[in-house]
N, C-alpha and C positions, 0 to 999 in steps of 0.2 A: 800412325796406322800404315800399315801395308796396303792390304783388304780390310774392307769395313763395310757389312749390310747392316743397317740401324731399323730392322723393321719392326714398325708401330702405328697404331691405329687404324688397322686389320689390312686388306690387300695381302696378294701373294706375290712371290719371289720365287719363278719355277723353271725348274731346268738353265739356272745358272752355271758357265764352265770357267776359272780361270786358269789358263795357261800357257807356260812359258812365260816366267815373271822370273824377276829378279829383286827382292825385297831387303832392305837395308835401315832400318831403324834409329832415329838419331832426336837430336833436338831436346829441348830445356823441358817438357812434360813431364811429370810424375811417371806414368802411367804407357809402355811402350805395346803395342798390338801388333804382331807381325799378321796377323789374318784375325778379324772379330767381327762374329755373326751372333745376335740374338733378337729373341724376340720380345718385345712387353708392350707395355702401353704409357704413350703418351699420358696421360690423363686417367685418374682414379674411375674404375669400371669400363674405361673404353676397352676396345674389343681387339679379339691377337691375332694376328697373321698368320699366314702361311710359308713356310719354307721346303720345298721340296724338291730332289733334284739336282743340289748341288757339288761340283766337282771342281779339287786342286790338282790341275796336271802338273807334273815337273818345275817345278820351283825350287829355289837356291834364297835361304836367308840368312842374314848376318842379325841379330837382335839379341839385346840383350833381356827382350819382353819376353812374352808368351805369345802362344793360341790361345784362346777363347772365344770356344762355340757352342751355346747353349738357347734351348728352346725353354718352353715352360712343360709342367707336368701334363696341363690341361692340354698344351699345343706344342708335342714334338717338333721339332724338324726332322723331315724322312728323305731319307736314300740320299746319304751323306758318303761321296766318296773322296778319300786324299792317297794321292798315288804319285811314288816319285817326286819326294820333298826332304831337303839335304839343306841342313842346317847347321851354321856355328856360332857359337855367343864369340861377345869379348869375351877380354880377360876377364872385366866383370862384371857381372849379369847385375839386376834389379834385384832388389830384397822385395819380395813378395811376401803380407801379414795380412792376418784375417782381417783387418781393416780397413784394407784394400775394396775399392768400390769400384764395381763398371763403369762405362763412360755413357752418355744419352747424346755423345753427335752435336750437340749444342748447349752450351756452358747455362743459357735460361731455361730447359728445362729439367727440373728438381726429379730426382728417383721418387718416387711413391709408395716404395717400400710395401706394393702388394705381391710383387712379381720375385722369383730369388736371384740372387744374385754371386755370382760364382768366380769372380774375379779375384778373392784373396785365399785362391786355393795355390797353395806353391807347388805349380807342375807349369812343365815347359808347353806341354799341351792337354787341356780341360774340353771334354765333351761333355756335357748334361744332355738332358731330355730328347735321345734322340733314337731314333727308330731304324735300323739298317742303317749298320756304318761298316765302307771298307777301309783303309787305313795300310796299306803298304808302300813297301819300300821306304821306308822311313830311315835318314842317316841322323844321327843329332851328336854332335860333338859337342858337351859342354864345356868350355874351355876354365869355368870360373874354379878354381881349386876350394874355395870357403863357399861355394852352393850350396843348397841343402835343398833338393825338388825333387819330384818326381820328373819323370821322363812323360809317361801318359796317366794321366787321372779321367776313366769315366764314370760318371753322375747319372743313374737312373737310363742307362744304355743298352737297348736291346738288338740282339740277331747281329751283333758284330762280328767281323773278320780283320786279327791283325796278323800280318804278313812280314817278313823279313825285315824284321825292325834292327836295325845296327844303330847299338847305343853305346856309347863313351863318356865317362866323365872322367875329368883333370884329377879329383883324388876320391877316394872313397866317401860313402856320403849314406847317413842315415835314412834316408827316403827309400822305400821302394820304388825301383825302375817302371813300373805297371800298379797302380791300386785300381782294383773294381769298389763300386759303392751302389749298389739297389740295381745290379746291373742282370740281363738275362741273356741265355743262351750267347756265351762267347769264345773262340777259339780264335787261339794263338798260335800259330805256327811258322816253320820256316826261321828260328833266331838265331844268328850266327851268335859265339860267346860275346857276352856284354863285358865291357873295360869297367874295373872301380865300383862294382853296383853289391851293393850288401845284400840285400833283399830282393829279387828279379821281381815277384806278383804277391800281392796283397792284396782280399779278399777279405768284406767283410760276412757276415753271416746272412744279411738277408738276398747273398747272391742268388737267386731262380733259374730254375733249370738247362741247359749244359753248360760245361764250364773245360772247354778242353784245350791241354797244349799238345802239340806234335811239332816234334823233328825242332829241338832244342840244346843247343849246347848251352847249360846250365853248371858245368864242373868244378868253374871256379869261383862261382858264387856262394859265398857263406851260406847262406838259409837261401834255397831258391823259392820257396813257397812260406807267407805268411798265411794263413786258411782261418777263418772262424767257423766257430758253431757247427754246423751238422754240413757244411761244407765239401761234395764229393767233387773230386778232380779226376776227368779221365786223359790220363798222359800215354803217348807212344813215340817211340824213340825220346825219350828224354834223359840227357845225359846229366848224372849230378855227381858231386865227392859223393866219395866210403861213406861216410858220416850223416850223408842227407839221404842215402836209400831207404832206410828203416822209414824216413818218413813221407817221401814219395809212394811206398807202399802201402800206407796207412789212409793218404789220401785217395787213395784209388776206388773211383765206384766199384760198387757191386752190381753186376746184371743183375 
């Protein structure tokens, strides 16, 4: 671990700041965490905590892990800010599989399996349950050429803002760069062109209400929007190929 808040058996964690760190990932563990924050419970029915308040200032990591930060349904964590974090893997990153398990901080105590758990989601960085989040300046160089991740994966994430995210990967890679999942009111703006990224945002259908990009170079990405279901996108300045206009116009609300 880098950063690790392990909160459980209720208490709060409020107006936590870390920054100006230097984070570097190593050692014999399965399981690498450049920053991991969640909440659950020790103990089948014990009771959840609070997280609110929390902020990454400028940070530099070397990991071949992830982020993982997630609340529960019942107990977001709010007003999540990461600002000015610049990141490089190795050559080769961790293979990340749905069978991938969080960590409990202490090797005695056992998951309990009421709480979820969102550790074998392959994304460089995973948000679940959480309420106001900002998320800029983001650099992420993935140097692993045989990846397969997403760059941001958020989980049940509302009233977010992501910001000047600069994303590169070593070779092209089936993953969307961005997946929303259950997510509400988000805009994305400010993205310089992404290196190697098939897919820029992928969206499933029960995304809720806004869902906006501004001021994107999107040109050289294949498919820059994956969209489900009734899905409306409202885009301004967003640049994409010939071939993806028909259907950035398609996505487009209607007032």
């Amino acid at each position: 671990f880098g950063v690790a808040l392990f909160q459980m058996d209720g208490g709060s964690y409020l107006n936590n700041r870390c920054d100006n760190l230097v984070i570097e990932n190593g050692g014999r563990g399965p399981r690498h965490f450049a920053i991991y924050v969640d909440i659950d419970r020790r103990q089948s029915g014990g009771s959840l905590g609070r997280i609110e308040g929390l902020a990454f200032r400028d940070i530099d990591i070397r990991s071949g892990g992830n982020v993982l930060i997630s609340g529960q349904p019942e107990q977001p964590i709010r007003d999540l800010v990461i600002d000015g974090l610049r990141w490089t893997t190795p050559e080769t990153v961790e293979v990340i599989t749905p069978e991938r398990r969080k960590p409990r901080g202490n090797t005695l105590v056992p998951l309990t399996g009421e709480t979820e758990d969102h550790a074998g989601v392959a994304s460089m960085f995973t948000i679940a349950n959480t309420e106001r989040l900002s998320l800029q300046g983001l650099n992420i160089a993935l140097t692993d050429p045989t990846a397969d991740r997403s760059f941001i994966t958020l989980i049940r994430v509302s009233d977010a803002d992501l910001a000047g995210l600069d994303l590169r990967s070593a070779a092209a890679q089936p993953s969307p760069a961005i997946s929303l999942q259950e997510a509400a009111n988000v805009t994305i703006r400010n993205i310089p062109p992404p290196i190697n990224v098939t897919t820029f945002l992928a969206v499933d259908e029960s995304q809720q209400g806004r869902l906006s990009v501004l001021g994107a170079d999107l040109g050289a990405v294949p498919t820059p929007f994956a969209v489900g279901g009734n899905v409306c996108l409202s885009a301004q300045g967003v640049m994409v190929a010939r071939n993806a206009r028909r259907l950035l116009a398609r996505l487009q609300c209607r007032q």
